[in-house]
N, C-alpha and C positions, 0 to 999 in steps of 0.2 A: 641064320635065324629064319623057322619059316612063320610066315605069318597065315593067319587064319580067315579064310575068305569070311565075310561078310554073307548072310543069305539075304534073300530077297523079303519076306514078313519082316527081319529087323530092318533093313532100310525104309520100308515102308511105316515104322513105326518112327524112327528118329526124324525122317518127313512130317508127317502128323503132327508128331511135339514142336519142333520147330515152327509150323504154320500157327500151330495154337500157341506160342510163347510171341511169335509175329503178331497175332490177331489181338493178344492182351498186350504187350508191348504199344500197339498202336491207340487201343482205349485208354491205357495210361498217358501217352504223349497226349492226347488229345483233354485227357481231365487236368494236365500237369498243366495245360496255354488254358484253359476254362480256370484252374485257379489261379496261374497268375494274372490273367484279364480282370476276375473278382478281384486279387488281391490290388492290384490296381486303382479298380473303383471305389476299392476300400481305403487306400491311402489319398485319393482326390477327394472321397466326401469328408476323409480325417481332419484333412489342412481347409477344409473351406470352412468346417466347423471351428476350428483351431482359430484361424485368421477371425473368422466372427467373432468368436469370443472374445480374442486380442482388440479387436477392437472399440467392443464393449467397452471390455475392462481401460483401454488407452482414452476414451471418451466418457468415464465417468469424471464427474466433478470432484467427488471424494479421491484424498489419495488411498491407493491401494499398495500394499507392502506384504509379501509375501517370503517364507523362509524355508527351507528343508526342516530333516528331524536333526540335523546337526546346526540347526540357524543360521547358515549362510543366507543370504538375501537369493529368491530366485527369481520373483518379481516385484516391478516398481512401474508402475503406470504414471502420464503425463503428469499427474495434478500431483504428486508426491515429487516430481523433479520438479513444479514451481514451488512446491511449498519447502522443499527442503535445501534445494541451490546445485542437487546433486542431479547428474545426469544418470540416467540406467545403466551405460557401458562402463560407467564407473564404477558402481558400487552393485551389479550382480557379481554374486562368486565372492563379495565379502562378509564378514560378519558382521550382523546385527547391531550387535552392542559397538562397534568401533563407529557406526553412523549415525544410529538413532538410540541409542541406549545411553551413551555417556550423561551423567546429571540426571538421571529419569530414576528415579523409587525402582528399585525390585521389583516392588507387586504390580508397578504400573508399563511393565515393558511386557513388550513380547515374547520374551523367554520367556519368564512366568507363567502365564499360558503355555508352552511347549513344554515345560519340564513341568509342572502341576497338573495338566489338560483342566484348569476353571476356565473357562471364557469371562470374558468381561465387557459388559453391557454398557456403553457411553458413560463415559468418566473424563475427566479432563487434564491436561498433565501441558507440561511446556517440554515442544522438545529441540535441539540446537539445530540452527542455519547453518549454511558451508559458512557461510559471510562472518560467524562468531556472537547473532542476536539468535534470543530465544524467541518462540513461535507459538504460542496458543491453541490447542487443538481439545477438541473431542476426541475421542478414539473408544473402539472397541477391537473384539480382538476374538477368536474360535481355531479348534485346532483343523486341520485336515488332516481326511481320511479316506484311503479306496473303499470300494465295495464290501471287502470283507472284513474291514474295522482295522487292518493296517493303518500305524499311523504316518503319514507323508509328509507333514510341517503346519504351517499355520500360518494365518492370516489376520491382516492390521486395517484397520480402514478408521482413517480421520479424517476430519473437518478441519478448515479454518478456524478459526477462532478470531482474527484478529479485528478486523473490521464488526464482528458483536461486541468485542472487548474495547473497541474505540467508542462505538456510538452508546453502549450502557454508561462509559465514562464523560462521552456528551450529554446524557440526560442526565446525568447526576451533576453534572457542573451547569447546564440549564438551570436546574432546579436548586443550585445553591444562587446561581446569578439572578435567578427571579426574585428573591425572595429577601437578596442582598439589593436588587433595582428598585424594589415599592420601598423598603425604607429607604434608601438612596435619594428619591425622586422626594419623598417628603422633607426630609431634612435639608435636599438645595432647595426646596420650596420657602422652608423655613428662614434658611439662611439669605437668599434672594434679598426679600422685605426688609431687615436690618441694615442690609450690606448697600442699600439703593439708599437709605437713611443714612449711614453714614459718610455713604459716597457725597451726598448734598449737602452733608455741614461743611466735610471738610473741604469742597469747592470755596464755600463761603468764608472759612480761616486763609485759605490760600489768598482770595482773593484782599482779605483785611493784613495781609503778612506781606504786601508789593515792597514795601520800604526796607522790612527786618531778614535780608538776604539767610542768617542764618537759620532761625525760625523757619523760612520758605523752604529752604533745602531739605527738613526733618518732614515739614507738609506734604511732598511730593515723593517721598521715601513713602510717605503713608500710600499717598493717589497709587504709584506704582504697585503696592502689595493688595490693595483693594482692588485695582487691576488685573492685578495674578492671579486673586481668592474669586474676582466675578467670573473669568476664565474657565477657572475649574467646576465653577458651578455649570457655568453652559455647557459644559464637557457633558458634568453630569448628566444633564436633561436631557441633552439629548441621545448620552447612552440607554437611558431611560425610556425615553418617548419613544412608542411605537414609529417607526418609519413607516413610507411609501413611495416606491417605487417611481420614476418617471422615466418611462422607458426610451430611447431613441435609438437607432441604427446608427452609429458610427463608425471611420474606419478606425480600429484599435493602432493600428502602427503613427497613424498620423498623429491621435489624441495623445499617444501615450508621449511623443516626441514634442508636441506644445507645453507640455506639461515640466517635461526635463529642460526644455526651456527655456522656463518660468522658477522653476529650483535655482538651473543655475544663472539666473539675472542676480538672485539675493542672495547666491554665494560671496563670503567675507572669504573667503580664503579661497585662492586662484590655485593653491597646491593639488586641489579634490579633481581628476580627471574624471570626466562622463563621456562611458562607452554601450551603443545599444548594436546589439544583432538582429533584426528585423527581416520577417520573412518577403521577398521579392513582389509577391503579388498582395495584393489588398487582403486585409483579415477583418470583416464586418461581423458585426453582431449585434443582439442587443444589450444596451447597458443603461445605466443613469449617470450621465457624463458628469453630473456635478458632484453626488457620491462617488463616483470613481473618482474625481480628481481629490478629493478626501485620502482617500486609500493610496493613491499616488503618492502624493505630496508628502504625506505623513511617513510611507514606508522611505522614498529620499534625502528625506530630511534626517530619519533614524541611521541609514546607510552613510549618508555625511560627517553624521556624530557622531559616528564608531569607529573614522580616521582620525585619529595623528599625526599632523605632517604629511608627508604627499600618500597618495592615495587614487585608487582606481572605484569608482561605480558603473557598472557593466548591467545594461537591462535588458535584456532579453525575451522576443516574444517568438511561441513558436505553437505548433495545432496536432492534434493525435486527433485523424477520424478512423474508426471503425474497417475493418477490412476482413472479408472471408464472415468466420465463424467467432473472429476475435469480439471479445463481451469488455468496456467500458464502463466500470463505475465511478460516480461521482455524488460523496455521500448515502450511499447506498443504491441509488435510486442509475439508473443503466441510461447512458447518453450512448449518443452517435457520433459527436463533436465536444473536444473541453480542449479550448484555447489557457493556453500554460501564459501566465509574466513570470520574469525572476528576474529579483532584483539583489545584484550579488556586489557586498562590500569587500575590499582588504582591509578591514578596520579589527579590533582588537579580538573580535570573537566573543561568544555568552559560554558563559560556564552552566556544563552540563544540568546542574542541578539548579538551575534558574532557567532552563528552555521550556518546560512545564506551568511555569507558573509567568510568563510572558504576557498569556495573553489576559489574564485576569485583572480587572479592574483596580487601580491604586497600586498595583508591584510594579515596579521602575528601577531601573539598574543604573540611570543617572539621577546625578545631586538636585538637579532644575526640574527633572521629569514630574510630572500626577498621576502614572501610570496611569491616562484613560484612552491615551491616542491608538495602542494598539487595541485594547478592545472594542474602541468603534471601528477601527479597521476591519475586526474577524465579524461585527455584527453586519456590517455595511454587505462585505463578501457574500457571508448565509446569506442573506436578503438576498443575493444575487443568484443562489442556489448552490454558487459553490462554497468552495473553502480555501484556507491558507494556510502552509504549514512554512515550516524553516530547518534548516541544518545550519548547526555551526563547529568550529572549530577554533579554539583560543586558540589567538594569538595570528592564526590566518584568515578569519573575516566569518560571514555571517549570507545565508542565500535563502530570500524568502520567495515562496513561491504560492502564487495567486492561480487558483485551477476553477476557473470560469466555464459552465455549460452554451454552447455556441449553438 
């Protein structure tokens, strides 16, 4: 085979090309490291943006609930995992309806909005806790969309509810117990003045009955229940009559331990064991030690009478202060310190549908009770700015809890 020489003008041309395929070769490498250095900076300002927003969105108050166009959940921000019990790693990548949809109306879920595109402007719905209680919320709801009207999924943003849904039921029972206290307060007024008149004949029968033992015996059946009826009067009044405060610094652990006892001095039955968890170093605050020993007394003495037979009362004091960015309320109103009592029986438990109506004046679940001890108990509490609430469970006892601002 022969080959064919090469002249000198071609080599000098495939030279040339090669320099000039060199010379753009090299402009190209050099635009190729300029855009990935851009694209770079592009992807650091992306995630600093991203993170921002994450954060935003992690640091709203409201929950936020987010979905594709197929409704799988794709966000869920802090305040939707306290309000809902669900953590985010749980329930991204799941569907909607298996988390927050079950028991919710059709029109009032988020799908709705997705398969419809209506949005929905602050409406209110209950939707279920991990825990199995329903939740209170406001919510609204709009779809998302990119730039060019693609649609992407859609977004949920609710409110609380609960704590407006307590306190509108506080001022509704305020205002039934106002209005039930001015006639209250007049009728023991009433009653008072006959009851002091009858109390002072029937001193003067007893005292004319010293010889007629049977007679005497029917007399002081009477003294006793004019006894019980002037009782409940004074209950009254003083659920009635504005209080005031006498404030002192006490140490809580000590007071609350003179108290327990002094319960159990006038324990009749030795079977009621008294057990208290008290925090190591002193817990001071202010209080009105003699209203509080009211509220003591009354809730151990309730705890006592809700055993049969042996039995434990366990009272417990323990303090939640503030830490970081964490927010405390107590009655609405934001503390730094609220000193917890709990006072917890083994006794027989309240049935559910008498926990509501506890603390209301005259409802009593025992035969002896005048239903008014626990309502001066919850008025004495307010007064003191906090509150008192309870859990029970029949048949395993009953734990109330006194949540004091410190």
């Amino acid at each position: 085979m022969i080959e064919t020489p090469v002249s000198k003008p071609d080599v000098n041309v495939l030279l040339e090309a090669f320099q000039h395929f060199e010379k753009n070769a090299k402009k190209l490498e050099t635009a190729y490291l300029k855009m990935q250095d851009d694209f770079q900076k592009v992807n650091i300002e992306l995630d600093a943006k991203n993170n921002f927003l994450s954060q935003i969105l992690q640091n709203l108050t409201n929950s936020v609930v987010a979905v594709d166009s197929n409704g799988i959940i794709t966000g869920f921000n802090q305040a939707a995992e306290k309000l809902t019990g669900h953590s985010m790693t749980d329930v991204v990548g799941l569907p909607y309806h298996q988390i927050l949809g079950s028991d919710v109306a059709e029109e009032q879920s988020l799908l709705y909005t997705l398969t419809s595109g209506i949005h929905i402007a602050e409406q209110e719905k209950a939707i279920p806790h991990k825990d199995g209680y329903a939740v209170p919320v406001s919510f609204s709801t709009c779809l998302l969309e990119d730039g060019h009207g693609k649609l992407l999924g859609a977004l949920e943003v609710l409110r609380d509810l609960s704590e407006v849904k307590r306190m509108q039921e506080e001022i509704q029972r305020s205002k039934t117990l106002a209005a039930l206290g001015e006639m209250s307060a007049a009728v023991a007024h009433e009653i008072r003045n006959p009851l002091g008149a009858i109390g002072g004949f029937v001193t003067l029968l007893e005292r004319d009955l010293e010889n007629q033992p049977q007679q005497l015996d029917l007399v002081r059946k009477i003294i006793a229940s004019l006894s019980s009826l002037n009782k409940i009067v004074s209950n009254l009044l003083l659920y009635t009559r504005p209080l005031a405060l006498q404030l002192q610094q006490v140490d809580l652990a000590d007071h609350v331990g003179q108290v327990m006892d002094f319960v159990t001095i006038g324990l009749r039955d030795n079977s009621v064991r008294f057990e208290k968890t008290f925090p190591a170093a002193p817990v001071t605050m202010n209080v009105d030690p003699e209203k509080l020993n009211q509220v003591l007394i009354n809730l151990l003495q309730n705890a006592v009478q809700a055993i049969t037979g042996p039995g434990v009362v366990t009272v417990s004091i323990s303090e939640k202060i503030i830490e970081g960015r964490e927010k405390l309320f107590l009655r609405g109103i934001r503390q730094d310190r609220i000193v917890y009592i709990d006072i917890e029986d083994t006794g027989k438990g309240i049935k559910e549908e008498d926990i509501g109506k506890l603390f209301n004046p005259f409802f009593t679940t025992r035969v002896d009770g005048n239903g008014l001890g626990l309502s001066i108990v919850k008025k004495i509490v307010e007064l003191h700015g906090g509150e008192i609430t309870l859990r029970s469970e029949v048949g395993k006892g009953t734990v109330f809890t006194v949540a004091l601002p410190a």
